[in-house]
N, C-alpha and C positions, 0 to 999 in steps of 0.2 A: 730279778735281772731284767734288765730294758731293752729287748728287740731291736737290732738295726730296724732303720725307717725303710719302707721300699723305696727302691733305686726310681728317680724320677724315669722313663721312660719319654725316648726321643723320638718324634711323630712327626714329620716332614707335615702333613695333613693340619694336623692339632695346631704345627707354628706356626703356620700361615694364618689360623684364624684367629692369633694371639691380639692384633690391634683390632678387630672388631669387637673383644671380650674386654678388651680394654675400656671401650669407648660406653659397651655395656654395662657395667658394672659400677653404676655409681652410688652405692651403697644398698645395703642390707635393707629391706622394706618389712622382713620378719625377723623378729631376733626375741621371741616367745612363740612355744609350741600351743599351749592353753590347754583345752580339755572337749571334747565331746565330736561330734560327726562333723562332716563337711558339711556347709548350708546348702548346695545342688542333692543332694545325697535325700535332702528333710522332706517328706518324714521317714525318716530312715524305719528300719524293724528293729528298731534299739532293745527291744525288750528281749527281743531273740538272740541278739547279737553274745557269741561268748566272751566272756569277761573273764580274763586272767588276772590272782591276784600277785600280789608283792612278796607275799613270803619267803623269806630266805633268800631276794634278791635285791641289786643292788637297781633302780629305776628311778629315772626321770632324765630330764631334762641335761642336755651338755654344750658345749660352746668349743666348738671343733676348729683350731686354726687353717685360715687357706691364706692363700695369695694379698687377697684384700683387704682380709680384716677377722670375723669370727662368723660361722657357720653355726646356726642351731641345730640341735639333731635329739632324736629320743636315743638312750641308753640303755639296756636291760642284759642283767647278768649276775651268776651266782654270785651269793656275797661271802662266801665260804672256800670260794673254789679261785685256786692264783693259775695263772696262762691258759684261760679257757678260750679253745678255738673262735674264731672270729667270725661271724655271720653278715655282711650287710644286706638290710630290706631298702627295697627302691620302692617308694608308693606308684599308686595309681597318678592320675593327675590329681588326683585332690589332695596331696601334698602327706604330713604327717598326721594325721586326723586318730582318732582313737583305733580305729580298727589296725592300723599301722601298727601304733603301741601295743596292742593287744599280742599282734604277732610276734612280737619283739620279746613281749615279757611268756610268750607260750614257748619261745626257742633257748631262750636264757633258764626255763624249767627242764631241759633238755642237755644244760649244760653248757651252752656259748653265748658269749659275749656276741650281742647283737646291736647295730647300731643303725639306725633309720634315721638317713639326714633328709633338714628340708631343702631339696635341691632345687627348690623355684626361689629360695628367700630373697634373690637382689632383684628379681622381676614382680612379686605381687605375692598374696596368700590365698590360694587357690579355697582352702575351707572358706573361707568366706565370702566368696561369690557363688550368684545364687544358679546360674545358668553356665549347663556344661559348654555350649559354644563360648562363652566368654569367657570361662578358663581359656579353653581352647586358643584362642583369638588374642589373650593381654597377656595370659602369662607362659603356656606353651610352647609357643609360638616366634617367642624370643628365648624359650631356655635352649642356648649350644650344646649340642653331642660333645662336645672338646672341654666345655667346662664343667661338665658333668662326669665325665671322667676325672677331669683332674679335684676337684671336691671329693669322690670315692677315695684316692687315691689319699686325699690330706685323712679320710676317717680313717684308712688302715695308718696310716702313721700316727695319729690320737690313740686308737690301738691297742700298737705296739708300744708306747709309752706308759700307755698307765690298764697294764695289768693280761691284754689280749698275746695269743699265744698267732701272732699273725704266718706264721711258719704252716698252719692249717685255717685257711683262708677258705669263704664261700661266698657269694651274693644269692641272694634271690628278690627277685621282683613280680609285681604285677600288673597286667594289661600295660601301661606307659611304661611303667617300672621293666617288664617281661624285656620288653622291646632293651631297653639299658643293660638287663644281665647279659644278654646274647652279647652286646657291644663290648662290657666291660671283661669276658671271656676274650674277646681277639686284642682287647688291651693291655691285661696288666697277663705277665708270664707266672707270677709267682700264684695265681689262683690258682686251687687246688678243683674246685667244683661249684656249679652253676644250677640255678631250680629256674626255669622261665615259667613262670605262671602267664597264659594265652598272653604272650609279648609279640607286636606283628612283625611280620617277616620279609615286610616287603611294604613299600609305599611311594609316596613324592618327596621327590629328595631336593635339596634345597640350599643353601647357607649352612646353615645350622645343622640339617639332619641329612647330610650326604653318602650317608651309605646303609644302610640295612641288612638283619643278619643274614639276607642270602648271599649279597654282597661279599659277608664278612668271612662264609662258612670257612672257607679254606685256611682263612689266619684262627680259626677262634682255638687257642690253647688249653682249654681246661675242658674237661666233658663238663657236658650239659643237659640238662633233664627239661627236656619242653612237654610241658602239659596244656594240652589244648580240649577245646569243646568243640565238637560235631554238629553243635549250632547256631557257632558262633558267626551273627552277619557281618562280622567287621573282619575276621580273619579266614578267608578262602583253605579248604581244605587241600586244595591245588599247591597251594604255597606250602603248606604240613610237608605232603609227597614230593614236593621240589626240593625242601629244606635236609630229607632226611636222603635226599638222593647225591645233594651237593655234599653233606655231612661224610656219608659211606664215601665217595668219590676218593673226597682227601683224607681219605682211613681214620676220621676224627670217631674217638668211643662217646659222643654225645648221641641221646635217645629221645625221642619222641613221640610221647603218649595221649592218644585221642579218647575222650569219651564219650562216643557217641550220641547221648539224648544229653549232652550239658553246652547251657548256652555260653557266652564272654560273661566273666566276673563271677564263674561258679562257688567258688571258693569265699565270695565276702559275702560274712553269715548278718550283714545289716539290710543287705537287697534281697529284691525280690528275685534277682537271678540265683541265689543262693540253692546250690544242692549239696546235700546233706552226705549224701552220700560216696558223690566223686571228689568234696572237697577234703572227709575224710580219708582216703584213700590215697588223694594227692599228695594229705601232708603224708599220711605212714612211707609213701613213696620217696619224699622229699629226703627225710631224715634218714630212711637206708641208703639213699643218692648219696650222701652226705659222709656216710661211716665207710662206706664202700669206697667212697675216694678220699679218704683219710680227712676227715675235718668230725 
């Protein structure tokens, strides 16, 4: 049976920036995912990095319709199992790169249909530049908060078409990605639950990225599980204690959890910020987040 599509959602905000994205958007620059680490990332700790395999799942590569044309995205999900809850991963900046996939195919071992688009594809391919300023700067830097939603928004309707049980909805992101779940929480209603892996909370706002989730705390509709690092230099622990004060305020059941000695990017086991211990812990956290608010 084929799921309604979620209901487009009307954003006074979103349509005002509708002819800039217009103007943006002159074709797909990626429309292959490929295979191995981002080149900023090289030499990554690939040897260490965990490796999920394919067994008994359905994996690779999909071609996701939006607005302009077709969207790449990685795939992973039971191949045995029909209306498996719905997961989408937001990468870091460095786009859909293996450790993406990786996550993808470890949550589809768990039961859900996970979908990891590349959400830079019309502006550049972020794995393949070699310096994180210059992601930053070519391809970042022009991806819209408005079109980034609504791309999410075309994955849950791919979905809900072919085989996802989108009625039990999640995202989870990280570090750039973190920052998008918070967003995509005060966006779509019909999300069930949210994992922020250290997403910031607060920045310069701009064109493109005009509000942040402190900003957002009051509208964001789905709890959300923010997991942050205690030494992280990018993400003020000030902002954590602002976030979860703005959160209680407007009586929202979203949660946020600090780890003390773990620095930004704890969780990606191919860096050397990798801890073993808190990324563990994260996920067990992530996946009780997750059954807890029904997904």
């Amino acid at each position: 049976m084929t799921l309604p599509e979620t209901p487009p959602r009307h954003d006074a905000h979103i349509d005002s920036l509708l002819p800039a994205l217009k103007l943006d958007r002159r074709g797909f620059m990626v429309t292959t995912l490929g295979a191995g680490f981002a080149l900023a990332m090289q030499p990554t700790l690939a040897q260490t990095a965990i490796k999920t395999d394919t067994e008994g799942l359905m994996a690779g590569e999909i071609k996701v319709a939006v607005g302009d044309g077709e969207m790449v995205a990685y795939r992973a999900a039971p191949a045995a199992m029909k209306n498996a809850p719905v997961v989408l991963v937001v990468s870091e900046i460095f786009g859909v790169h293996e450790h993406i996939a990786d996550v993808c195919r470890r949550l589809a071992k768990q039961g859900y249909m996970a979908i990891a688009p590349e959400l830079f594809a019309r502006y550049g391919d972020p794995r393949k530049i070699a310096s994180i300023p210059d992601i930053v700067s070519t391809v970042i830097a022009r991806t819209p908060d408005a079109g980034v939603m609504a791309d999410l928004d075309a994955c849950v309707s791919w979905a809900g078409k072919n085989g996802g049980d989108v009625a039990r909805l999640a995202i989870t992101g990280f570090c750039w990605g973190g920052r998008i779940t918070w967003l995509y929480a005060a966006h779509n209603p019909r999300l069930k639950a949210g994992v922020a892996w250290y997403g910031r909370l607060d920045g310069e706002v701009n064109e493109r990225t005009p509000k942040y989730p402190l900003d957002l705390a009051s509208q964001i509709q789905a709890p959300v599980l923010g997991l942050y690092g205690g030494k992280d230099q990018g993400i003020p622990l000030d902002d954590v204690a602002s976030m979860q004060a703005e959160l209680k305020k407007a009586g929202n059941a979203s949660e946020l959890h600090v780890y003390p000695d773990a620095p930004h990017a704890f969780h990606a086991d191919y860096r050397p910020s990798y801890r073993k211990e808190a990324a563990e812990d994260g996920w067990k956290r992530m996946l009780e987040w997750l059954r807890k608010n029904g997904v």
